[in-house]
DSSP file (Angstrom, degrees, kcal/mol; ACC not computed):
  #  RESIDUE AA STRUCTURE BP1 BP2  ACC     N-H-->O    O-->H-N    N-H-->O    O-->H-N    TCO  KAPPA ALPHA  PHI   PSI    X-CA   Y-CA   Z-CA
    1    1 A X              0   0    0      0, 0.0     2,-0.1     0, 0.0   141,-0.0   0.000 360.0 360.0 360.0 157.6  125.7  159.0   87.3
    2    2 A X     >  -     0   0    0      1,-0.1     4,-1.4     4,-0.0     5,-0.1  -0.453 360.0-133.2 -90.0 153.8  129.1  158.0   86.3
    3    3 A X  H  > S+     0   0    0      2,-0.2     4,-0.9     3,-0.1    -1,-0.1   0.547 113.3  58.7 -88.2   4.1  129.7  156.9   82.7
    4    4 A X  H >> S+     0   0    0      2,-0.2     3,-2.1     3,-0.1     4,-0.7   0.750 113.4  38.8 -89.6 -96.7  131.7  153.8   84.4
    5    5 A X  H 3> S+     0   0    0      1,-0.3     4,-3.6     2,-0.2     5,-0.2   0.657 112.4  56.2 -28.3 -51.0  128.3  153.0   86.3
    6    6 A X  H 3X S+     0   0    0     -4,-1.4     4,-1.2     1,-0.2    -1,-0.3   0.979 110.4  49.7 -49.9 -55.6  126.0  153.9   82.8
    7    7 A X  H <X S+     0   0    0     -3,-2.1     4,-0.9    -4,-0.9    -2,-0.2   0.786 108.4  47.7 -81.2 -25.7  128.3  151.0   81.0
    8    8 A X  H  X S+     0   0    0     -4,-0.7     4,-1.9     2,-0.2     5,-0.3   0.704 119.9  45.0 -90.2 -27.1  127.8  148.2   83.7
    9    9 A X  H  X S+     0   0    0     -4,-3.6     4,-0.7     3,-0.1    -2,-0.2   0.677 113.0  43.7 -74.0  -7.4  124.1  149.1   83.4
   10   10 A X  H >< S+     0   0    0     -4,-1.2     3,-2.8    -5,-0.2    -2,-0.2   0.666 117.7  48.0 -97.9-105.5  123.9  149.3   79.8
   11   11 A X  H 3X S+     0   0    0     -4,-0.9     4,-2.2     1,-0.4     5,-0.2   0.330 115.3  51.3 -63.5 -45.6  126.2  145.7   79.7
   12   12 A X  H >X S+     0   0    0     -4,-1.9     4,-2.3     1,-0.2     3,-0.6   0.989 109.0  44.0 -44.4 -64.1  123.7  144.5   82.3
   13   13 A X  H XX S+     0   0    0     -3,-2.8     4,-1.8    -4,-0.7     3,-1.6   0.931 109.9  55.9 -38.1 -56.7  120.5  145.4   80.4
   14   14 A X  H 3> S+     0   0    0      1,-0.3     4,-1.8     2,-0.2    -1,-0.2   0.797 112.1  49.2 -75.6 -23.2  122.0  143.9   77.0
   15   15 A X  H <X S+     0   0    0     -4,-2.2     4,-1.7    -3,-0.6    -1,-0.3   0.690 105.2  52.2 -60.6 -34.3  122.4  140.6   79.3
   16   16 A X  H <X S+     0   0    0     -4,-2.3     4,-1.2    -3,-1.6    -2,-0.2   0.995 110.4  57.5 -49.8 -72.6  119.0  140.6   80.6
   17   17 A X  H  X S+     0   0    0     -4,-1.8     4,-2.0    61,-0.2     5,-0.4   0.731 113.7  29.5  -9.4 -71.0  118.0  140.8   77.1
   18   18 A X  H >X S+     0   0    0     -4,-1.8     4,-2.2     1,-0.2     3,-1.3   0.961 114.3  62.8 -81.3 -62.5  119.4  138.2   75.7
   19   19 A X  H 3X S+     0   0    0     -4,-1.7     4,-2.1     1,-0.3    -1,-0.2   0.760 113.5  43.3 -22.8 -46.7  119.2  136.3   78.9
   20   20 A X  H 3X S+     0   0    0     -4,-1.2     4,-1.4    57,-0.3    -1,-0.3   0.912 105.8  50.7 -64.6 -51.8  115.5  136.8   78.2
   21   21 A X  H <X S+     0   0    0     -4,-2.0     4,-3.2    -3,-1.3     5,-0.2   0.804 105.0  59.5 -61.6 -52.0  114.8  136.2   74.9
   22   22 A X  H  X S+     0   0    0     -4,-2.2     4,-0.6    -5,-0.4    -2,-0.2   0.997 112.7  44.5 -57.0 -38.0  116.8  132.6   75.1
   23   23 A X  H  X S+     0   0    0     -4,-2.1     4,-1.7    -5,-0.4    51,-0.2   0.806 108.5  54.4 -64.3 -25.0  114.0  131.8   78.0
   24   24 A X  H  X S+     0   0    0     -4,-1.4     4,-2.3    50,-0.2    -1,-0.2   0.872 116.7  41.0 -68.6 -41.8  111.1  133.3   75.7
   25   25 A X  H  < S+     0   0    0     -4,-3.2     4,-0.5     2,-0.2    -2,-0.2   0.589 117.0  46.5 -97.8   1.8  112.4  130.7   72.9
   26   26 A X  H  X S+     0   0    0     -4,-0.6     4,-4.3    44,-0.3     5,-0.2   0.871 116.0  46.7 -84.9 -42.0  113.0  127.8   75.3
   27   27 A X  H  X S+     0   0    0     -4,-1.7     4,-2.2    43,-0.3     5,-0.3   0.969 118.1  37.7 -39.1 -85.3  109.7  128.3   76.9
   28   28 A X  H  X S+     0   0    0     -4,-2.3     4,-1.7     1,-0.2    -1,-0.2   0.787 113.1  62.4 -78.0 -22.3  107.8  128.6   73.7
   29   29 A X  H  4 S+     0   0    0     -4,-0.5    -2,-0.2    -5,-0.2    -1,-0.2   0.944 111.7  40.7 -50.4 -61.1  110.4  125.4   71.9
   30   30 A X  H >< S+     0   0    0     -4,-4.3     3,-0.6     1,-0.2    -2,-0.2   0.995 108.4  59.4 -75.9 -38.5  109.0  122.8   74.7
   31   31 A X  H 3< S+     0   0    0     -4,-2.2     2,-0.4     1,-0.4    -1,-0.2   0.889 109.8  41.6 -60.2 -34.2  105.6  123.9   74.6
   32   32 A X  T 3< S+     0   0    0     -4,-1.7    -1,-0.4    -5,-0.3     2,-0.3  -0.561 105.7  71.0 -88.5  70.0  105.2  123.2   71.1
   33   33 A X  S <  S-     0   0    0     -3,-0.6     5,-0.1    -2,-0.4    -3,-0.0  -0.802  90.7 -94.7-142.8 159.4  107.0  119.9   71.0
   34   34 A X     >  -     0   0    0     -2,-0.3     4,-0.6     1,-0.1     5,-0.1  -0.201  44.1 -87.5 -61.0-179.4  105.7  116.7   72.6
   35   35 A X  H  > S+     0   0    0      2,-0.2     4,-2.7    20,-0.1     3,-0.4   0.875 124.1  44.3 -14.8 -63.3  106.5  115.3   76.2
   36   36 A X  H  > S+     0   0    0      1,-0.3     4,-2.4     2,-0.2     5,-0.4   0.965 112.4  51.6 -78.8 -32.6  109.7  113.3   75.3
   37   37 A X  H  > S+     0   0    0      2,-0.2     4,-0.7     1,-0.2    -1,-0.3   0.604 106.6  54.8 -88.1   4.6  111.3  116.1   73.1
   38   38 A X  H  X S+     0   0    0     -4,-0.6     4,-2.3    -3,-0.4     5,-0.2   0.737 109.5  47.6  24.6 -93.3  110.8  118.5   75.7
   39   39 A X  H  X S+     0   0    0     -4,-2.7     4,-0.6     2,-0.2    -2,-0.2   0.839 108.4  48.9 -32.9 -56.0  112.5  116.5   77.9
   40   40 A X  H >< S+     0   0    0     -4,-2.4     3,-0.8     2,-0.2     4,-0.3   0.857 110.5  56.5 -89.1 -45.4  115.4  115.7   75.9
   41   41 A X  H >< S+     0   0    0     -4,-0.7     3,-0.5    -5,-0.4    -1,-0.2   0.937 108.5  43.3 -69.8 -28.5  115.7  119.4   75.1
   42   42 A X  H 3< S+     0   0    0     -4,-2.3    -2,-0.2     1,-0.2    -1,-0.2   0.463 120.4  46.8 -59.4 -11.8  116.0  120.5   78.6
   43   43 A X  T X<  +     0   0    0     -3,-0.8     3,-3.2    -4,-0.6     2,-0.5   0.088  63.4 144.8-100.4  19.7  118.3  117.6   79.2
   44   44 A X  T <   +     0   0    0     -3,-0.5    72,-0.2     1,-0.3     4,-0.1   0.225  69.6  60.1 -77.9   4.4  120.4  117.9   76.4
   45   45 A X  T 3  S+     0   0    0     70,-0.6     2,-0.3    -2,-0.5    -1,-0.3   0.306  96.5  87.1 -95.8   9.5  123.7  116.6   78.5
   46   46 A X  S <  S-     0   0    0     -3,-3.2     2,-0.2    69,-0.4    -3,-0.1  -0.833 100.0-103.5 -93.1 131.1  121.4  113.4   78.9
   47   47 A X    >   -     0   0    0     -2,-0.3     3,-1.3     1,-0.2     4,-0.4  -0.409  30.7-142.8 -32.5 107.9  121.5  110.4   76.1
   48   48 A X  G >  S+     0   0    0      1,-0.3     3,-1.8     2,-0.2    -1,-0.2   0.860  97.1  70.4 -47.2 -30.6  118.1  111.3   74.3
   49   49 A X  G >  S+     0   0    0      1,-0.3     3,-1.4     2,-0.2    -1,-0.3   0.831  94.0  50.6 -60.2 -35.2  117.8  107.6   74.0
   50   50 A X  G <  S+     0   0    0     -3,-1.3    -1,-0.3     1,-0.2    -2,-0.2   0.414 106.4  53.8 -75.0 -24.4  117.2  107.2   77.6
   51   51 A X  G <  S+     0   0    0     -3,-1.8     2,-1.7    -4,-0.4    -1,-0.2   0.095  74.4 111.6-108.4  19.5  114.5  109.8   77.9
   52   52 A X    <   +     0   0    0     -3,-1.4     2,-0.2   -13,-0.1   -16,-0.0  -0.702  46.3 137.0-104.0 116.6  112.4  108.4   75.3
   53   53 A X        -     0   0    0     -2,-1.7     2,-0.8     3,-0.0   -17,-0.1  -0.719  69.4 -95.4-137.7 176.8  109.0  107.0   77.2
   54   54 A X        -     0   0    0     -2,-0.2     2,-0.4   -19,-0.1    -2,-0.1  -0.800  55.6-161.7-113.5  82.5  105.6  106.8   76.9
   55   55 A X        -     0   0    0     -2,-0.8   -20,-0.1     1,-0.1     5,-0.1  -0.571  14.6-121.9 -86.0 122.3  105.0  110.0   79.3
   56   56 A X     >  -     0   0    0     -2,-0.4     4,-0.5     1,-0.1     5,-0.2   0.336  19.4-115.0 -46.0-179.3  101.6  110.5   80.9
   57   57 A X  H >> S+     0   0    0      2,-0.2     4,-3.0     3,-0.2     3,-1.2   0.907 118.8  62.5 -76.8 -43.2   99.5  113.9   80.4
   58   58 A X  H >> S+     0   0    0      2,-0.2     4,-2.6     1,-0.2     3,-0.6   0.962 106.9  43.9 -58.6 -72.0   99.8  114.6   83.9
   59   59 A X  H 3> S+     0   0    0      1,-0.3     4,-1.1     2,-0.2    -1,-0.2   0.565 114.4  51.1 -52.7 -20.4  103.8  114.8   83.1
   60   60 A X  H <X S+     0   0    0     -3,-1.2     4,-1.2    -4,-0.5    -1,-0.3   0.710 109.2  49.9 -82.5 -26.8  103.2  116.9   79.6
   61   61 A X  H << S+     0   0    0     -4,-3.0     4,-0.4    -3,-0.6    -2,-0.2   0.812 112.4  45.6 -97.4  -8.7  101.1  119.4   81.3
   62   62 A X  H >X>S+     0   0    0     -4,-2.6     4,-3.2    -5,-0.3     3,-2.2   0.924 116.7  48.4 -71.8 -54.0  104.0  119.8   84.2
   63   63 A X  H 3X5S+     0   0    0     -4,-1.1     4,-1.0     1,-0.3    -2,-0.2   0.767 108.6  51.3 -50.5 -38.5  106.3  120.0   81.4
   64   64 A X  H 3X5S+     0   0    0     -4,-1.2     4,-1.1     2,-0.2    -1,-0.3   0.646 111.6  52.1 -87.8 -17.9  104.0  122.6   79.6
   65   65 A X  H <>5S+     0   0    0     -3,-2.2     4,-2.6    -4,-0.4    -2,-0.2   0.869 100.6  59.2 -97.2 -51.5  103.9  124.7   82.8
   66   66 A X  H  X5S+     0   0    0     -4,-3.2     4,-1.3     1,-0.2    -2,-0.2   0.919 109.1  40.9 -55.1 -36.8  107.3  124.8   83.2
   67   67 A X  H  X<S+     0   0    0     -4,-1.0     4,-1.3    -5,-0.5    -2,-0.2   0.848 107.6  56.8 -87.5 -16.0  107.9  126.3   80.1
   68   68 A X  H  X S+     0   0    0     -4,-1.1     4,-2.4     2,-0.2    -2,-0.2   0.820 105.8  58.0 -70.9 -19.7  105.1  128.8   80.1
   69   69 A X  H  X S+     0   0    0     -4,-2.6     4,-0.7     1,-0.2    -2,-0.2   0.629 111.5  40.6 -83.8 -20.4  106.9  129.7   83.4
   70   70 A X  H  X S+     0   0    0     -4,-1.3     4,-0.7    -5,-0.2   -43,-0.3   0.480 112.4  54.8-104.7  12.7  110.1  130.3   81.2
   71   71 A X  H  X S+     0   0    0     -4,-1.3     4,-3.1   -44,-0.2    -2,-0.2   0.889 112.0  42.4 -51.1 -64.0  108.3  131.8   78.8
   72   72 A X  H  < S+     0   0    0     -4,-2.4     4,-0.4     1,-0.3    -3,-0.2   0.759 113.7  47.3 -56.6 -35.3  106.8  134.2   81.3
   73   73 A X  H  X S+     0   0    0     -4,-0.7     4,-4.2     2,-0.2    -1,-0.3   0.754 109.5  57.8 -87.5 -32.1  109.8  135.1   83.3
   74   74 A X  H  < S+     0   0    0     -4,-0.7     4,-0.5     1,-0.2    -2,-0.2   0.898 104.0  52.7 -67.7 -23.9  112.0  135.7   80.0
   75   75 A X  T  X S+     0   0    0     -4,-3.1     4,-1.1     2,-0.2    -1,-0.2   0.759 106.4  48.6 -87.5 -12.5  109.7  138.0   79.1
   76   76 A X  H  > S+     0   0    0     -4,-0.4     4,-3.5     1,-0.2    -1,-0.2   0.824 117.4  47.6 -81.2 -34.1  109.9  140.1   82.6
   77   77 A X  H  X S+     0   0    0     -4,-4.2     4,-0.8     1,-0.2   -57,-0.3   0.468 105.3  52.7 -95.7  28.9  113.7  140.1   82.3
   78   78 A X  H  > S+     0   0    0     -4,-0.5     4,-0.8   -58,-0.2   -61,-0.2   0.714 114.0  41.6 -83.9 -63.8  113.7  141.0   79.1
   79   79 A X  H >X S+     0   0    0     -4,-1.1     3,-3.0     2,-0.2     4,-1.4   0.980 111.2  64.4 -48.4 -59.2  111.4  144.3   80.0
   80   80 A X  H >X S+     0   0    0     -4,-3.5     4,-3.2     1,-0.3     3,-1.7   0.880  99.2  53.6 -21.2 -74.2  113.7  144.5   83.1
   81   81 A X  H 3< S+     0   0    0     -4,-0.8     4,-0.5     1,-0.3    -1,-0.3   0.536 102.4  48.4 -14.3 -39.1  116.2  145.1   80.8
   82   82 A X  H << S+     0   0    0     -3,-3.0     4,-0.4    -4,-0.8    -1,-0.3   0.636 111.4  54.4-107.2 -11.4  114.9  147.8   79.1
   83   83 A X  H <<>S+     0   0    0     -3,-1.7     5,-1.2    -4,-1.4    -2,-0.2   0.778 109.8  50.1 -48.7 -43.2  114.1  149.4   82.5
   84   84 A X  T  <5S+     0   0    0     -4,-3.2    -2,-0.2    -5,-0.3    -3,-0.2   0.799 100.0  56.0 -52.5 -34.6  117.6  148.9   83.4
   85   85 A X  T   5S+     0   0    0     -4,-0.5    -1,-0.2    -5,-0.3    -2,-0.1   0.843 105.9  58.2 -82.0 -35.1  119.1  150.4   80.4
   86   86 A X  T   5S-     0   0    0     -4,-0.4    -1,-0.2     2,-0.1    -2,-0.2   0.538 116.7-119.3 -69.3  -3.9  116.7  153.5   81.7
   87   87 A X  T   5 +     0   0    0      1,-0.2     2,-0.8    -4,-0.2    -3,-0.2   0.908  55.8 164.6  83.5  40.7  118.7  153.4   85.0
   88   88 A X    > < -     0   0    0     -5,-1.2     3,-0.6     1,-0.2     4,-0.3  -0.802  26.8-154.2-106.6 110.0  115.4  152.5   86.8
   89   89 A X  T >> S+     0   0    0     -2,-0.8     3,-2.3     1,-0.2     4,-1.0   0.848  85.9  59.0 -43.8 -48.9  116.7  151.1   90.4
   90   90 A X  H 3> S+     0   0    0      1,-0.4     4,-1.5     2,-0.2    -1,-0.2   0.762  94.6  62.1 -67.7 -34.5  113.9  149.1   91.1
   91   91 A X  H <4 S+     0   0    0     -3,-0.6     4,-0.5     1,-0.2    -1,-0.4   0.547  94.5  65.3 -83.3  -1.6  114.2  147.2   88.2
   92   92 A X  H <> S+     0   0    0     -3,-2.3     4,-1.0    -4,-0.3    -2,-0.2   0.773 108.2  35.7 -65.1 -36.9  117.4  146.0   89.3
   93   93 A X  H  X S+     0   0    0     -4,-1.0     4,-0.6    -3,-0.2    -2,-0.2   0.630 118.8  51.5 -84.6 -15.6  116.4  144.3   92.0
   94   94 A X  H >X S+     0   0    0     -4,-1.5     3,-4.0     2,-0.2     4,-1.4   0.852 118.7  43.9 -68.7 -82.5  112.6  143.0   90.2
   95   95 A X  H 3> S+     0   0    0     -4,-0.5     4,-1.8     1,-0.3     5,-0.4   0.596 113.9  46.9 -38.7 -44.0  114.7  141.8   87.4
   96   96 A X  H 3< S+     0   0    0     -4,-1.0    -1,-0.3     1,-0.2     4,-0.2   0.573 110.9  48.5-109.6  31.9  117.2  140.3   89.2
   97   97 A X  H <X S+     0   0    0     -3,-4.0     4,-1.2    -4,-0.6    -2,-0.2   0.614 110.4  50.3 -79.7 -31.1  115.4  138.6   91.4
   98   98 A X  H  X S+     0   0    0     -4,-1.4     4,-1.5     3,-0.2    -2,-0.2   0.914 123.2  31.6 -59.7 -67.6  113.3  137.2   88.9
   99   99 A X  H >X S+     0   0    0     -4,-1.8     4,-1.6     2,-0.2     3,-1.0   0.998 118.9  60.3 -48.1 -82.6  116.4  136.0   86.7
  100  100 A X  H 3> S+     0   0    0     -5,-0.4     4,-1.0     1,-0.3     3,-0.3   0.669 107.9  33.9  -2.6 -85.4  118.2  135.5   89.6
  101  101 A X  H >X S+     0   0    0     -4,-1.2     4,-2.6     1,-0.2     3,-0.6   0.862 114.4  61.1 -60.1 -39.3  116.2  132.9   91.6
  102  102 A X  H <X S+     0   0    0     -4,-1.5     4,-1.9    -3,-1.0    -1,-0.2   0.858 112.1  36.8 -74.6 -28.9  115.1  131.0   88.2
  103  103 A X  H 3< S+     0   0    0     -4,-1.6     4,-0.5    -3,-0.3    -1,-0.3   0.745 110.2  61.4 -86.7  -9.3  118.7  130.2   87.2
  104  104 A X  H XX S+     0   0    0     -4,-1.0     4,-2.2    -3,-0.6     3,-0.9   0.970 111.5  40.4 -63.1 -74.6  119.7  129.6   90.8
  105  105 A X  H 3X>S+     0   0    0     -4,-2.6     4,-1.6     1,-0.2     5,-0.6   0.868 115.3  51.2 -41.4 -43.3  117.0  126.7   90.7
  106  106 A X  I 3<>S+     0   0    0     -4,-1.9     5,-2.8     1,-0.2    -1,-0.2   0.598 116.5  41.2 -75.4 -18.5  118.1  125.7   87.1
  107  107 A X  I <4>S+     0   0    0     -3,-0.9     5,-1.2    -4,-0.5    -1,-0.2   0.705 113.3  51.0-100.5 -16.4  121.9  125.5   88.4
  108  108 A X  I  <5S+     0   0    0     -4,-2.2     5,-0.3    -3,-0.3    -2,-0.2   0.988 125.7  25.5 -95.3 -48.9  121.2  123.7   92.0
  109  109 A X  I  <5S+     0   0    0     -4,-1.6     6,-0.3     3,-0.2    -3,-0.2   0.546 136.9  24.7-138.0 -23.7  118.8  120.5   90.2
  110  110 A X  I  >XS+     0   0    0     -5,-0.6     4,-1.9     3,-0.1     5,-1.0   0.665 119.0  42.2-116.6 -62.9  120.4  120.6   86.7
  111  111 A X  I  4<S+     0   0    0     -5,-2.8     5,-0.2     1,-0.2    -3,-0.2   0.973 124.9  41.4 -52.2 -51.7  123.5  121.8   86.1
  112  112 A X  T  4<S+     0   0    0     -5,-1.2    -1,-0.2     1,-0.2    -3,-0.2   0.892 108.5  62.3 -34.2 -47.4  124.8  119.8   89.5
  113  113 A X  T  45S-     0   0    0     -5,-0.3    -2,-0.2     1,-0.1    -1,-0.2   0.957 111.5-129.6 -39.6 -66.2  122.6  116.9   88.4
  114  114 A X  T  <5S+     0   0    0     -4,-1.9    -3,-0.2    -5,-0.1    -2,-0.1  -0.027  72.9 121.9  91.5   9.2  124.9  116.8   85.1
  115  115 A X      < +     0   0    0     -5,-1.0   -70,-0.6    -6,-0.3   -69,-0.4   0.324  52.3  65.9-128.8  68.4  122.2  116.7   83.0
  116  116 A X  S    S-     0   0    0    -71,-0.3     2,-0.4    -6,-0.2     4,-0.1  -0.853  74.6-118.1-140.8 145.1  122.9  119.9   80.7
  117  117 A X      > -     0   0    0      2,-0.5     5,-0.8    -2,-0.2     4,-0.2  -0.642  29.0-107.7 -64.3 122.5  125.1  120.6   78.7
  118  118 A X  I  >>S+     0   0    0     -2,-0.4     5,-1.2     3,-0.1     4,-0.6   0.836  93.5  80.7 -19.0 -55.4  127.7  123.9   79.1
  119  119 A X  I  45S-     0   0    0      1,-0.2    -2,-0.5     3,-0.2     2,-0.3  -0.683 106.2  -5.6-118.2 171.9  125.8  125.7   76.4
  120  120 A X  I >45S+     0   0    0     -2,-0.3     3,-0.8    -4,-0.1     5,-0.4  -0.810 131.1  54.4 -55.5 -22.7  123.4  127.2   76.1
  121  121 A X  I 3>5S+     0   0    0     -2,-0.3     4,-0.9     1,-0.3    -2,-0.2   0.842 122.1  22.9 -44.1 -61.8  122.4  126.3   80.2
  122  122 A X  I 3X<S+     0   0    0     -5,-0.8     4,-2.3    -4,-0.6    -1,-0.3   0.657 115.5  61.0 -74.4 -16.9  125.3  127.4   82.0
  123  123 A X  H X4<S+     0   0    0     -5,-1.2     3,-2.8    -3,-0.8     2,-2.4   0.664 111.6  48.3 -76.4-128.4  126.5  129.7   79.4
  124  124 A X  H 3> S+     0   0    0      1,-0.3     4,-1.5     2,-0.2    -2,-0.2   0.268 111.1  52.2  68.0 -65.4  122.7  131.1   80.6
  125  125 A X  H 3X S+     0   0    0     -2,-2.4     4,-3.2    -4,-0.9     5,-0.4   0.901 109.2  41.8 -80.1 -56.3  123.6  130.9   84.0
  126  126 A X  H XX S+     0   0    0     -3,-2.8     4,-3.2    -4,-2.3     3,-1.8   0.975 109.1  64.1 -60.9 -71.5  126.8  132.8   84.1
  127  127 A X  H 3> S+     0   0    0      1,-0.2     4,-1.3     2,-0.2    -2,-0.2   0.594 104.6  40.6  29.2 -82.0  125.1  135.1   81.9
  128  128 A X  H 3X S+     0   0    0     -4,-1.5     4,-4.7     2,-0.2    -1,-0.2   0.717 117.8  52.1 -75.5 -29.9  122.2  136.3   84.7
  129  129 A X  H <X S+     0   0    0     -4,-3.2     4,-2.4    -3,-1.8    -2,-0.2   0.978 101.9  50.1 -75.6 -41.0  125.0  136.3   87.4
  130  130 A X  H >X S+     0   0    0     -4,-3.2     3,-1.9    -5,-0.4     4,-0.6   0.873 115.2  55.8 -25.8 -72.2  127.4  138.5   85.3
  131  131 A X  H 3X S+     0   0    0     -4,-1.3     4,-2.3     1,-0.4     5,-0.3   0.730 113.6  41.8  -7.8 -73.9  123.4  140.7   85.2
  132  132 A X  H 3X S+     0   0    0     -4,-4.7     4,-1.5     1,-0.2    -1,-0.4   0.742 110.9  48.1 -72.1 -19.8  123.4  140.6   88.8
  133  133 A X  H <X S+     0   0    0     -4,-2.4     4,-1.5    -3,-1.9    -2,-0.2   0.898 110.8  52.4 -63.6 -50.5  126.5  141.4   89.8
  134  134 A X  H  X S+     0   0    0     -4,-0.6     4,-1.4     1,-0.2    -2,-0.2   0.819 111.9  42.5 -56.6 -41.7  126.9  144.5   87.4
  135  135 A X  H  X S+     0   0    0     -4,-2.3     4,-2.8     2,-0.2    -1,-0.2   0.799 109.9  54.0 -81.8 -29.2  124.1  146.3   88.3
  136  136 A X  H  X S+     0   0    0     -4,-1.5     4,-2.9    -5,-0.3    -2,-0.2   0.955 101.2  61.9 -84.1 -17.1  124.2  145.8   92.0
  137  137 A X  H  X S+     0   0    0     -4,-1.5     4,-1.2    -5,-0.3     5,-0.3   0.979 104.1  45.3 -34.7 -84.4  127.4  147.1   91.9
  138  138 A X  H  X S+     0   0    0     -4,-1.4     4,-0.6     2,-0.2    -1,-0.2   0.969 113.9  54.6 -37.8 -40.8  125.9  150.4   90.6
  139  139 A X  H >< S+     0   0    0     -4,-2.8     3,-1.8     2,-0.2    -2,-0.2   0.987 106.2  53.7 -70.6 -47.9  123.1  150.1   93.4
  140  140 A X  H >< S+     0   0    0     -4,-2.9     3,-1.4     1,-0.3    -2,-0.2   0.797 115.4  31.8 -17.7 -85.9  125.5  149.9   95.7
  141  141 A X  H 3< S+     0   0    0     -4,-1.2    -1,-0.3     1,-0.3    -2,-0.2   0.043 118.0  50.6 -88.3  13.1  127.4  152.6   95.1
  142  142 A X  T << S+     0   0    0     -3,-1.8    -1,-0.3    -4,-0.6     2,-0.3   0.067  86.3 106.8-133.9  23.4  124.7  155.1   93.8
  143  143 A X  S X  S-     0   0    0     -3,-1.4     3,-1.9    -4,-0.2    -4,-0.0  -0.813  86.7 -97.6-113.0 155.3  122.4  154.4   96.8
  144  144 A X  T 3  S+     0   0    0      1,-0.3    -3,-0.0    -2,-0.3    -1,-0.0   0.644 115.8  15.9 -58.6 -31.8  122.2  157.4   99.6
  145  145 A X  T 3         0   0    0      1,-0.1    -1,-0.3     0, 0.0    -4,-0.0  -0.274 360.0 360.0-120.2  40.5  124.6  156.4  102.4
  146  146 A X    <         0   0    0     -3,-1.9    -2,-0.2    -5,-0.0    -1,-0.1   0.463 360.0 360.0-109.4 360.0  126.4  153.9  100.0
């Protein structure tokens, strides 16, 4: 492997990482909080005042699933990561499929919406794409007829 290919997988990996780790601590940040602050932290370009309700169970325990679901996923690209940084191909494509699709969703229904703030979401966002971009780049070009 080239050490220009080694450095866009190592920059990838260190991206996953943190890419991961913010999702492990957003994930486990709404799950402990009520309903409304939840909300308001995933909404954080929204006026808090505006999101403050008397939210049904039904709507905390969607709320709670959605963050065990970025719990769960930071914590595969986070491992991703440290498979990537071992050059492991496969984990370029788990990981950034994984990543991939979750900020894809997070960019089409929030960041579009308007109701996020640059940082940390899009910051986030750019972030996972950089991920994916660097590393297929190396699959590309380190794959058999590539």
């Amino acid at each position: 492997m080239k050490s220009s290919d080694l450095v866009l997988l190592r920059i990838s990996s260190i991206l996953w990482v943190i890419w991961g780790l913010v999702h492990i601590l957003a994930g486990v940040m709404v799950m402990t909080t009520d309903t409304t602050a939840g909300v308001q932290a995933i909404a954080d370009g929204v006026d808090p005042e505006t999101l403050v309700a008397e939210y049904p169970a039904a709507a905390g325990a969607i709320l709670n699933q959605h963050a065990w679901n970025l719990a769960w996923v930071g914590a595969v690209t986070t491992i991703g990561g440290v498979f990537i940084w071992r050059k492991n191909r496969t984990s370029i494509w788990v990981t950034g499929m994984i990543g991939g699709l979750t900020d894809l969703g997070y960019f089409l229904f929030l960041d579009l919406g308007g109701f996020v703030r640059f940082v940390p979401g899009t910051v986030m966002t750019i972030v996972s794409s950089l991920a994916i971009v660097l590393s297929f780049k190396v699959w590309i070009t380190r794959r058999p007829n590539g």
